[in-house]
Residue frames as qw, qx, qy, qz and C-alpha x, y, z in Angstrom:
[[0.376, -0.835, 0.161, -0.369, -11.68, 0.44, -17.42],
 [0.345, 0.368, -0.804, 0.314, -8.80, -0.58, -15.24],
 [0.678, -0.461, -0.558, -0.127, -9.36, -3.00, -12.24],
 [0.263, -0.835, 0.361, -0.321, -8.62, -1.84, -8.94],
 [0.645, 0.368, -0.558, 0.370, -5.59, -3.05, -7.62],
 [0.615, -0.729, -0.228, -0.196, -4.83, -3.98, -3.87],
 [0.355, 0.682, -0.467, 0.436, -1.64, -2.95, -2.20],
 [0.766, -0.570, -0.258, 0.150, 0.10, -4.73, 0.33],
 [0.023, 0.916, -0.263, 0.303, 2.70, -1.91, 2.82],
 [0.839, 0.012, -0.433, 0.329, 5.71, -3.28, 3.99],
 [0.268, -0.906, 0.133, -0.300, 6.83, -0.92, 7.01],
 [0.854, 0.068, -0.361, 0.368, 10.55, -1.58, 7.83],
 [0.366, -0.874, 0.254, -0.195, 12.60, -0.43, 11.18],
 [0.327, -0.688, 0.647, -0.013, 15.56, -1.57, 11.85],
 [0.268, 0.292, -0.807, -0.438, 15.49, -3.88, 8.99],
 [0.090, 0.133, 0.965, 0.206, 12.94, -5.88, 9.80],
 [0.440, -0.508, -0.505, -0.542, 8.63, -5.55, 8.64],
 [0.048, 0.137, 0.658, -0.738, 7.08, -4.12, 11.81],
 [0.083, -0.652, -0.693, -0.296, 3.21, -3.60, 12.20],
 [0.004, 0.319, -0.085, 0.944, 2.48, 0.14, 12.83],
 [0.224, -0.706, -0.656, 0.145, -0.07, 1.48, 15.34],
 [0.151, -0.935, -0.126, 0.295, -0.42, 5.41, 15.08],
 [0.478, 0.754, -0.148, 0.426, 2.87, 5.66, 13.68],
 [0.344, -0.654, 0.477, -0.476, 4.05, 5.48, 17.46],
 [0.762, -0.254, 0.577, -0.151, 3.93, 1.74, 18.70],
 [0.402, 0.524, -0.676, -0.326, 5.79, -0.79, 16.41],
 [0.820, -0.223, 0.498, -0.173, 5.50, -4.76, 16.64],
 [0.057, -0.476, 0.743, 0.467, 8.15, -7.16, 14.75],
 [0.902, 0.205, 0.320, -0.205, 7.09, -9.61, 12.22],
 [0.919, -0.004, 0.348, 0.187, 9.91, -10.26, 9.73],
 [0.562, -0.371, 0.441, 0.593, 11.97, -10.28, 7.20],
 [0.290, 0.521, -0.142, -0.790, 11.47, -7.92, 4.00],
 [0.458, 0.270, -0.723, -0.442, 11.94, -10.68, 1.64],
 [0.064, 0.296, 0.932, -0.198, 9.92, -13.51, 3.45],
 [0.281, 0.502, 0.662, -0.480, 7.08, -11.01, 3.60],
 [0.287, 0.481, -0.412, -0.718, 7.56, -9.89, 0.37],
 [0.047, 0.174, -0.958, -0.223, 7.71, -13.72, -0.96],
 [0.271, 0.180, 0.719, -0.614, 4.24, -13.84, 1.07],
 [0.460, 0.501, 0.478, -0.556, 2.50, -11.79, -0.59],
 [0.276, 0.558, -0.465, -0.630, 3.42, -12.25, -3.91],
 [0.034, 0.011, 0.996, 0.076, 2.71, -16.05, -3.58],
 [0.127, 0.469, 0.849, -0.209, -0.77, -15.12, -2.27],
 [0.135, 0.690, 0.701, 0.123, -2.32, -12.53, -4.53],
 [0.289, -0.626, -0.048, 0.723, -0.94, -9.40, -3.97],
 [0.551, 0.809, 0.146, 0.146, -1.07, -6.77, -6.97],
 [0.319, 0.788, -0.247, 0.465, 1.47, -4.45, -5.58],
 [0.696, -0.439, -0.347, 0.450, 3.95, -3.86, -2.81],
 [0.070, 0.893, -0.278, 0.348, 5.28, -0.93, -1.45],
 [0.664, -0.137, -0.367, 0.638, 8.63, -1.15, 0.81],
 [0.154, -0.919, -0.058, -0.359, 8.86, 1.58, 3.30],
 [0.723, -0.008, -0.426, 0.544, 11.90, 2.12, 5.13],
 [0.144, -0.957, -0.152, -0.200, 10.61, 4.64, 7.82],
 [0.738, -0.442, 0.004, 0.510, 14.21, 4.47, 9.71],
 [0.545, 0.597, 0.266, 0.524, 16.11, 6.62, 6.66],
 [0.405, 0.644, 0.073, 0.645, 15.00, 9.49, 7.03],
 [0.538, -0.839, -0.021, -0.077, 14.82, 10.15, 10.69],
 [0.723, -0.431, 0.312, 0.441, 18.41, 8.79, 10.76],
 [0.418, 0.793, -0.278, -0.347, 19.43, 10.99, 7.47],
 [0.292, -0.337, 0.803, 0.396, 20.82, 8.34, 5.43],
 [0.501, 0.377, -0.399, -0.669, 19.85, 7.20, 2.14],
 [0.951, -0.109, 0.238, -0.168, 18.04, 3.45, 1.83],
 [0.666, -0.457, 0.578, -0.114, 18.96, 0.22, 2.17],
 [0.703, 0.387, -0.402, -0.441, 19.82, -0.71, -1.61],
 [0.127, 0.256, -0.958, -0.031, 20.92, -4.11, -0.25],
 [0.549, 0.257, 0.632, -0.483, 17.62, -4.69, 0.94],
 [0.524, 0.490, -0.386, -0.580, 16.25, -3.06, -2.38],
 [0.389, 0.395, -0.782, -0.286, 18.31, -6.09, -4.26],
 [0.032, -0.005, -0.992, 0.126, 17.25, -9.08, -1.96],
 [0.274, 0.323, 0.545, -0.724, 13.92, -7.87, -1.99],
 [0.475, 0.537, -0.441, -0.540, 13.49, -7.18, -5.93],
 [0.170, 0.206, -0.911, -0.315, 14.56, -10.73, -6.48],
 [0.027, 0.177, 0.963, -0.203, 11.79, -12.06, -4.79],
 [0.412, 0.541, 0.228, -0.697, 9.19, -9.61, -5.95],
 [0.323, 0.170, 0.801, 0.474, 7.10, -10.60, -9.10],
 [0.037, 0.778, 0.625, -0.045, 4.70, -7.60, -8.71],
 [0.239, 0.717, -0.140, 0.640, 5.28, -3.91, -9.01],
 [0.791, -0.260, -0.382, 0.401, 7.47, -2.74, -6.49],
 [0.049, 0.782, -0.214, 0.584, 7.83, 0.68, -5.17],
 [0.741, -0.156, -0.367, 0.540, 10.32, 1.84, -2.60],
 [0.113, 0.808, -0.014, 0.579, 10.64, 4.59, -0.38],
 [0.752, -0.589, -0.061, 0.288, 12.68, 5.69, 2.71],
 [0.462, -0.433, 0.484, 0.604, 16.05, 8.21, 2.60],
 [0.551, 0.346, 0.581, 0.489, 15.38, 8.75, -1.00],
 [0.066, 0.889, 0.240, -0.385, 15.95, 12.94, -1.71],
 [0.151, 0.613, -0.385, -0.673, 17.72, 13.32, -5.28],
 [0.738, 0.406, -0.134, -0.523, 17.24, 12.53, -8.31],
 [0.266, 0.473, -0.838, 0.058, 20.69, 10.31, -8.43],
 [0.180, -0.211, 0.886, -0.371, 19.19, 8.00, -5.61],
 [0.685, 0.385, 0.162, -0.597, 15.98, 8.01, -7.58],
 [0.585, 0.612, -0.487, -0.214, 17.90, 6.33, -10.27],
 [0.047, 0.406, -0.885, 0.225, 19.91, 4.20, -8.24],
 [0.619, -0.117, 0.425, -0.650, 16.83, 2.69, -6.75],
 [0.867, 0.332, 0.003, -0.372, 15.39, 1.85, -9.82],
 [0.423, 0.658, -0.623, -0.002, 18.54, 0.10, -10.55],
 [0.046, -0.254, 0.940, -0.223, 18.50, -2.30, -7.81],
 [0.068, 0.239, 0.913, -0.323, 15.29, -3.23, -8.24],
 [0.097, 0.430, 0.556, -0.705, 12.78, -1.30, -7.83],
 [0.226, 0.558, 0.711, 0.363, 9.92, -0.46, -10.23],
 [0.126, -0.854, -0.333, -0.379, 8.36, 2.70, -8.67],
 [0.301, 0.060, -0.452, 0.838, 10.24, 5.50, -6.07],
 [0.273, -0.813, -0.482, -0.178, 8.05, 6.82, -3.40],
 [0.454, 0.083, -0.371, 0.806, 8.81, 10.05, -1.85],
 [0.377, -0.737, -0.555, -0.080, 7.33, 11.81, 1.19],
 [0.411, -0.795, -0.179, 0.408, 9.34, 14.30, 3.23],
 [0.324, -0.148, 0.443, 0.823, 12.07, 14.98, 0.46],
 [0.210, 0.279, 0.516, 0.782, 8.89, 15.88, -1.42],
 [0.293, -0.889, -0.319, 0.150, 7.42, 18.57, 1.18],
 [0.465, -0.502, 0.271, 0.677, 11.26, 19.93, 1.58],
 [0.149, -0.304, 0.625, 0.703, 11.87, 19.76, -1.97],
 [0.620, 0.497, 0.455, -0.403, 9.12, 19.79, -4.50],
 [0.369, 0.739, -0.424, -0.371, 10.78, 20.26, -7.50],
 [0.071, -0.389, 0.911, 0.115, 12.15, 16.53, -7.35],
 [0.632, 0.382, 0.674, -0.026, 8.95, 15.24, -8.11],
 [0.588, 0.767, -0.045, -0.253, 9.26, 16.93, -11.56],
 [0.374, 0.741, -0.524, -0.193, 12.62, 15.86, -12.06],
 [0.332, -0.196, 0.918, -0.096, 12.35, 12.78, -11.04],
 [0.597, 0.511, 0.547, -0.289, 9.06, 12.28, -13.45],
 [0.466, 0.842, -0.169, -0.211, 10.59, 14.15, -16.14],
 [0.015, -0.560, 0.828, 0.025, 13.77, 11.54, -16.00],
 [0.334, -0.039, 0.934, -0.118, 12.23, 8.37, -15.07],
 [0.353, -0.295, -0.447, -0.767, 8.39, 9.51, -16.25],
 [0.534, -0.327, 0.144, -0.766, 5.47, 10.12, -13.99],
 [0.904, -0.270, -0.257, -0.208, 4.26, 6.35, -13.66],
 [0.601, 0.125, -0.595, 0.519, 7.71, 6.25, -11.45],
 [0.083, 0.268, -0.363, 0.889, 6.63, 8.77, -9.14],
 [0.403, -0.700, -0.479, -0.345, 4.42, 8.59, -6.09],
 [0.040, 0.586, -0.146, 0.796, 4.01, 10.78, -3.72],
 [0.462, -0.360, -0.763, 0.273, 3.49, 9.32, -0.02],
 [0.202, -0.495, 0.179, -0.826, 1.50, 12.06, 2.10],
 [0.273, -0.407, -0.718, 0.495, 0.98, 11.17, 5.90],
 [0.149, -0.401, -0.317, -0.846, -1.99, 13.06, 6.67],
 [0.117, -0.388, -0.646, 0.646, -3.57, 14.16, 10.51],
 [0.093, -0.823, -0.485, -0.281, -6.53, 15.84, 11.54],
 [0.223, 0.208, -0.297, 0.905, -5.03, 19.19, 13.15],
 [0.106, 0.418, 0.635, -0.641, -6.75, 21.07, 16.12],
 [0.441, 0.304, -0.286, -0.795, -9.10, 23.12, 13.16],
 [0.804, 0.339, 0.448, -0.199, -10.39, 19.42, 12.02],
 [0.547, 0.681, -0.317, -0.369, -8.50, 20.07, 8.69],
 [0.925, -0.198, 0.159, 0.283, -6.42, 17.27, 7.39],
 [0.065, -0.907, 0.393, 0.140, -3.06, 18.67, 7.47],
 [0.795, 0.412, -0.356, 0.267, 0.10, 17.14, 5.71],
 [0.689, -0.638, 0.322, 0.119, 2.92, 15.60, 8.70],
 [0.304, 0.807, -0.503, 0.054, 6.36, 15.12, 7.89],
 [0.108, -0.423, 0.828, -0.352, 9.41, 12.63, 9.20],
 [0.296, -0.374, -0.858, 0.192, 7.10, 9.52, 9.41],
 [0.387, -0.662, -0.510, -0.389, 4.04, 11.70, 10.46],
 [0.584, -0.444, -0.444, 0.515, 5.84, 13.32, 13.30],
 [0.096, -0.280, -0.026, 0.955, 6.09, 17.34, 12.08],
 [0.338, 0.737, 0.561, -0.169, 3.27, 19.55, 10.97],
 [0.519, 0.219, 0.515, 0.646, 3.43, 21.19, 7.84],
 [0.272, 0.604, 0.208, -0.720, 0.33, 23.83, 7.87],
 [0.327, 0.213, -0.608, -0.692, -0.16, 22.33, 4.16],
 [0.771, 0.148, 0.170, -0.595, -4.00, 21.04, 3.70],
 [0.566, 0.185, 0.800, 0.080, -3.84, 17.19, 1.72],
 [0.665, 0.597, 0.396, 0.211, -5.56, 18.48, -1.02],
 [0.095, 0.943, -0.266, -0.175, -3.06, 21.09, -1.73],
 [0.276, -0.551, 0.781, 0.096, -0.15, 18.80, -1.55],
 [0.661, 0.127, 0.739, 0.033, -1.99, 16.64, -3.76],
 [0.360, 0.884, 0.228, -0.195, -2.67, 19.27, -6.28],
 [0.021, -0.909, 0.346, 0.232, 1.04, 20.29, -6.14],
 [0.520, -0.231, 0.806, 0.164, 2.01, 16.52, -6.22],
 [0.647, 0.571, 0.476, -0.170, -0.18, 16.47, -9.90],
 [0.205, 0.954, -0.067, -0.209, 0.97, 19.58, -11.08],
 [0.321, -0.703, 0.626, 0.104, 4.64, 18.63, -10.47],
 [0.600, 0.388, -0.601, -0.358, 4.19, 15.68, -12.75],
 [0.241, -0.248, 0.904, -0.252, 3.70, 12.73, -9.94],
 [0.259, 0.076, -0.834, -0.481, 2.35, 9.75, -11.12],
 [0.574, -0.395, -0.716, 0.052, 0.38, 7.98, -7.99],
 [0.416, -0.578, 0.218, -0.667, -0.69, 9.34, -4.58],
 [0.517, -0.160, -0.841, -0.018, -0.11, 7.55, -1.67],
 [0.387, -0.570, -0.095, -0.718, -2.57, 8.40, 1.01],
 [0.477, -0.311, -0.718, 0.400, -1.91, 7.41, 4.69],
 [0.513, -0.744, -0.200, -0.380, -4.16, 8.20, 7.53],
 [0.229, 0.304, -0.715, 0.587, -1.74, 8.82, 10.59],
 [0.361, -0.391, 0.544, -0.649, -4.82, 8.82, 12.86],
 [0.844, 0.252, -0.223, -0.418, -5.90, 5.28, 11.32],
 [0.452, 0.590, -0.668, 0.039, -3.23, 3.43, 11.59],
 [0.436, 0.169, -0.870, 0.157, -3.33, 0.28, 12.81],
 [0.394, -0.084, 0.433, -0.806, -6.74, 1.18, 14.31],
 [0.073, 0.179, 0.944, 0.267, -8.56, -1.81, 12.21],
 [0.231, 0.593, 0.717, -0.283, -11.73, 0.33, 11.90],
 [0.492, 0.758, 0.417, 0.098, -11.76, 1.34, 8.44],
 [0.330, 0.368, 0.060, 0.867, -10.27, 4.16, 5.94],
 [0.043, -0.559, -0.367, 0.742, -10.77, 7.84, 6.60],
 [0.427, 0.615, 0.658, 0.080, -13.47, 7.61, 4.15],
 [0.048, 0.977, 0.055, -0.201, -13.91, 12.00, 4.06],
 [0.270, -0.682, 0.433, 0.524, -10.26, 12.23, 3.54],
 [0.407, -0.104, 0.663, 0.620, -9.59, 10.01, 0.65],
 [0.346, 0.704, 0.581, 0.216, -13.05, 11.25, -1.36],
 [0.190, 0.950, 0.153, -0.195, -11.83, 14.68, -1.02],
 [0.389, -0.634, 0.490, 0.454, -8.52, 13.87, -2.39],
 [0.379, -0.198, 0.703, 0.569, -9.33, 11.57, -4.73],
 [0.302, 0.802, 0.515, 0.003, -12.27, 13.57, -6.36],
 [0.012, -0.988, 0.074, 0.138, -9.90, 16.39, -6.82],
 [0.093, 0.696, -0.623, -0.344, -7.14, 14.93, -9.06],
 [0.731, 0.464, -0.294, -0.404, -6.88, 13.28, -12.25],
 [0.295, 0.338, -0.893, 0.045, -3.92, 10.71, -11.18],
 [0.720, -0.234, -0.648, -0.081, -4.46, 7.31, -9.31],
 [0.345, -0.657, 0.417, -0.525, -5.12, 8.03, -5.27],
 [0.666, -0.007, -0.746, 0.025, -3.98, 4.93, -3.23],
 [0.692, -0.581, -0.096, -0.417, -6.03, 4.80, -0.01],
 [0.684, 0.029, -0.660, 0.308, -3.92, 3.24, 3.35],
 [0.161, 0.241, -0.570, 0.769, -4.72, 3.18, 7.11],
 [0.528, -0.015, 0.435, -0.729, -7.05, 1.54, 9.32],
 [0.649, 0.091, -0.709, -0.260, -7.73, -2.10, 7.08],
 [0.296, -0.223, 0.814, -0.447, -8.97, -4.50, 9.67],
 [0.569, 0.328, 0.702, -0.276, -11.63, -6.19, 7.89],
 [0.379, 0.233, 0.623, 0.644, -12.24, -7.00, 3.92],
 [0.200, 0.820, 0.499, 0.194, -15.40, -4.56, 3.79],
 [0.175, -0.799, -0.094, 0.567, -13.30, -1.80, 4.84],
 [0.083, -0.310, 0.550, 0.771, -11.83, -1.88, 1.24],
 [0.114, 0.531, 0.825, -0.159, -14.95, -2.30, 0.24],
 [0.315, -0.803, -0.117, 0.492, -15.77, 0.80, 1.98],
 [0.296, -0.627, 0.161, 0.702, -13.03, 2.55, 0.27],
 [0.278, 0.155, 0.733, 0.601, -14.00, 1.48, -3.34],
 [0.030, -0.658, -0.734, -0.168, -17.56, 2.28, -2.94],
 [0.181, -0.903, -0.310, 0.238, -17.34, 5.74, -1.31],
 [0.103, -0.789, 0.221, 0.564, -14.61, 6.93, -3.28],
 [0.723, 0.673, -0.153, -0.019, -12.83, 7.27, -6.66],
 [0.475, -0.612, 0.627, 0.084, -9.71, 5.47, -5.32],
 [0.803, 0.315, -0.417, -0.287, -8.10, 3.36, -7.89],
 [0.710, 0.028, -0.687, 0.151, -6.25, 1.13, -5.29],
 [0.788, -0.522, -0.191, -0.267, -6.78, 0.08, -1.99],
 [0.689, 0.305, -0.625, 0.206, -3.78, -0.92, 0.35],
 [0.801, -0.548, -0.033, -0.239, -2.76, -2.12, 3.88],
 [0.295, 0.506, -0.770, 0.253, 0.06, -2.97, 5.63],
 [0.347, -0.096, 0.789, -0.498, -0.91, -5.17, 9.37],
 [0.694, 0.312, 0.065, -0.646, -3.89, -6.69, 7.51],
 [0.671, 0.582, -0.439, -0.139, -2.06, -8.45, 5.52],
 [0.261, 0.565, -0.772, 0.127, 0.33, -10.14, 8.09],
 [0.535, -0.288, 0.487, -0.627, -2.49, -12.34, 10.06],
 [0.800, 0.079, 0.582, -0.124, -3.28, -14.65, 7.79],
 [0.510, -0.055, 0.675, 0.530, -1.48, -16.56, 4.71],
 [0.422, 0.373, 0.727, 0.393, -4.49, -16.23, 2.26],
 [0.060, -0.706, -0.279, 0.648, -5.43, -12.74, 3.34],
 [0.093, 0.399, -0.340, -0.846, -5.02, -11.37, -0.40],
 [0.145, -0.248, -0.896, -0.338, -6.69, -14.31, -2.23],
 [0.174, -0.505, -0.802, 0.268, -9.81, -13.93, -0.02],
 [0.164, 0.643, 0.310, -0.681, -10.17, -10.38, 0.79],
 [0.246, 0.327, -0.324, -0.853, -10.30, -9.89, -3.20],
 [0.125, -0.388, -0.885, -0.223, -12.83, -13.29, -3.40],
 [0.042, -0.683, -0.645, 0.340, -15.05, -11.06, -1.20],
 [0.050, 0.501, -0.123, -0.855, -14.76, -7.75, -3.23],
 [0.198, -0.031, -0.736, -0.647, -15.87, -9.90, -6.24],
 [0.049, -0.356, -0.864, 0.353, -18.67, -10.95, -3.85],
 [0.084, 0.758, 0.495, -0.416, -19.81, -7.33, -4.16],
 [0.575, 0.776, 0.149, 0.213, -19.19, -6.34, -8.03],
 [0.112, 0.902, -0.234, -0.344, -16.01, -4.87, -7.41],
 [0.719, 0.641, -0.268, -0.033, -13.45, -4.91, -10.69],
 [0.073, -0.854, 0.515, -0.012, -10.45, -7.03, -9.58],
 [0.658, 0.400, -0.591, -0.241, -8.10, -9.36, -10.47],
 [0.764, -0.261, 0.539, -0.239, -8.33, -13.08, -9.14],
 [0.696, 0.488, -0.488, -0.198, -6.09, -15.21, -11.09],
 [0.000, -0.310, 0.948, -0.073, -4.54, -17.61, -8.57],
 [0.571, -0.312, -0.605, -0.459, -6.40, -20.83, -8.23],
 [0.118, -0.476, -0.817, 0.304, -7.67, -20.82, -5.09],
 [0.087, -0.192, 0.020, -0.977, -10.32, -17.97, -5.53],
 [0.023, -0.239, -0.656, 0.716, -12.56, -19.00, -2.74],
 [0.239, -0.079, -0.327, -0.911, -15.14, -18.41, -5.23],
 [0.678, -0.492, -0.371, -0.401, -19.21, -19.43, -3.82],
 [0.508, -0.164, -0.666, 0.521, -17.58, -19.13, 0.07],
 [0.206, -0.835, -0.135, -0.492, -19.27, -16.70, 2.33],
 [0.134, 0.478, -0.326, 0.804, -17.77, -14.47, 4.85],
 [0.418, -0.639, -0.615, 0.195, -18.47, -14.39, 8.70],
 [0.320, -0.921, -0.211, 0.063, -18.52, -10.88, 11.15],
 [0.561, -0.661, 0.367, 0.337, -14.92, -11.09, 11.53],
 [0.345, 0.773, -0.429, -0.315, -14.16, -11.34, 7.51],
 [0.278, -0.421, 0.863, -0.038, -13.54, -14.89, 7.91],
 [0.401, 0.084, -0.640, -0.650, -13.91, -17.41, 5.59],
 [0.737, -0.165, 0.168, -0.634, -17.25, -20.14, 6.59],
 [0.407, -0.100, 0.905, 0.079, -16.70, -23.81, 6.81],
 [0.600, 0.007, -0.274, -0.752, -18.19, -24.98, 3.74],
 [0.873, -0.204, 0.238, -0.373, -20.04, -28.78, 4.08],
 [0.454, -0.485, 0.704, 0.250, -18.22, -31.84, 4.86],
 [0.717, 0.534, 0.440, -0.082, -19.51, -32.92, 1.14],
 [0.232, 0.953, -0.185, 0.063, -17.67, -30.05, -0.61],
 [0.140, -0.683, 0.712, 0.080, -14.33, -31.08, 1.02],
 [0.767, 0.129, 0.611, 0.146, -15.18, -35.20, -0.27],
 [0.663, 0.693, 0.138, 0.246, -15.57, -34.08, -3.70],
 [0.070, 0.881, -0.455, -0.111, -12.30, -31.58, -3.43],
 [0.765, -0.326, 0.550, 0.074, -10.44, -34.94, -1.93],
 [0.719, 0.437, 0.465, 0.274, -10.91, -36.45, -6.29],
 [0.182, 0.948, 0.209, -0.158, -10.06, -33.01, -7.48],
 [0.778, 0.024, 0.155, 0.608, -6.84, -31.89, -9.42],
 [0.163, 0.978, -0.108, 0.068, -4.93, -28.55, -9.41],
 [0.869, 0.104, -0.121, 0.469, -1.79, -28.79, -10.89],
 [0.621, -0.175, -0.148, 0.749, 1.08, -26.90, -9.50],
 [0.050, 0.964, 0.203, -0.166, 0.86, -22.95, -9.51],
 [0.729, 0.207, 0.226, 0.612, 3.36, -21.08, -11.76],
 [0.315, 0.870, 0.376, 0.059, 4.19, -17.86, -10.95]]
């Protein structure tokens, strides 16, 4: 069985990584390729890059980012932002990029996930669906960065995103976002109980059990986060020491893996005793290589 896989979201405005709230309030933290460097140093399976600027400003991404970004990425790397033919689909992958993610070009245009799967193949293609609760309670697919309303249900648009030959799902909660209290549990189990590809879960991470949370109550195969991720260095290393904590399948290969440490209220790691740090003092770990 594969292992689940944790995803860290890079949200970019005006070139630099912002932390979202709602999809409406922005806050700066850096550069693409510092925080890229971040999280690939500390544990990260995947990144995504999201350039939300694109398509509100119709232009097509930033492939200079793309390229300074790519170099520093050692993980899979998907990209999306401005990205609505197949040609720029191609180009991506050319500067860089591993995976193309498209979201509004593939509401407009559906057909370009097939011909972008049927060129590149399917494990290039995911489908990003921003996804509100409308006045009916339903969750409704949003356009533009989560700012227009489609009248198309999530699990339709996930169905169509299958059918069409997309490879991955990426599942953002617009009313989650940057709310730190957890997925929208209901949404992703009825999305990802209803199709056969991988559903990636994102929106509302504030604490390690919330992916947890998202493993245990659904059939997500990855987990991801974007503001979560930018609080604290070891934040990947850790929040997957505490998923092994509670049997789930994932990979912990760097060496620090925080392994017999327990967790306070706040997902923080415990002091362990000042014993534990004497004996580390004698201790050798040679260099990390990755």
């Amino acid at each position: 069985m594969l292992k689940k896989r944790i995803v860290g979201v890079l949200i970019v405005k005006e070139g630099i990584v912002v932390q979202s709230i709602g999809f409406k309030r922005y806050l700066p933290v850096g550069k693409p390729e510092i925080a890229v460097e971040y999280l690939n140093k500390w544990g990260i399976d995947e990144i995504v890059l999201l350039d939300m600027d694109a398509t509100r400003e119709n232009r097509g991404p930033d492939f200079a980012m793309i390229k300074r970004v790519s170099e520093k990425c050692f993980v899979p790397l998907t990209v999306g932002g401005g990205i609505n033919s197949l040609e720029c689909m191609k180009k991506v992958i050319r500067y860089g990029a591993d995976k193309i993610s498209i979201n509004t070009a593939a509401i407009k245009n559906p057909q370009l996930i097939k011909e972008g799967s049927d060129v590149l193949g399917n494990q290039c293609i995911v489908v990003s669906m921003d996804v509100k609760r409308n006045g009916d309670r339903r969750f409704e697919v949003f356009s533009d960065s989560g700012t227009i309303p489609t009248s198309i249900s999530a699990l339709e648009m996930a169905k169509t995103a299958e059918s069409l030959g997309a490879g991955e799902i990426l599942l953002n909660s617009v009313n989650r976002d940057g709310s730190k209290t957890g997925y929208e549990l209901e949404l992703i189990k009825e999305v990802a109980s209803m199709v056969s590809i991988p559903v990636i879960a994102c929106g509302g991470v504030g604490h390690p059990k919330h992916f947890l949370e998202g493993f245990k109550n659904s059939k997500i195969c990855a987990a991801a986060a974007g503001n979560y991720f930018h609080f604290t260095e070891h934040t990947p290393i850790f929040t997957k020491a505490f998923l092994k904590n509670y049997g789930v399948d994932i990979r912990l290969e760097t060496y620090a893996t925080y392994k017999d440490f327990k967790f306070d209220d706040d997902g923080r790691i415990l002091k362990r005793s000042d014993q534990y740090y004497d004996k580390l003092r004698f201790e050798y770990i040679p260099e990390e290589i990755i």
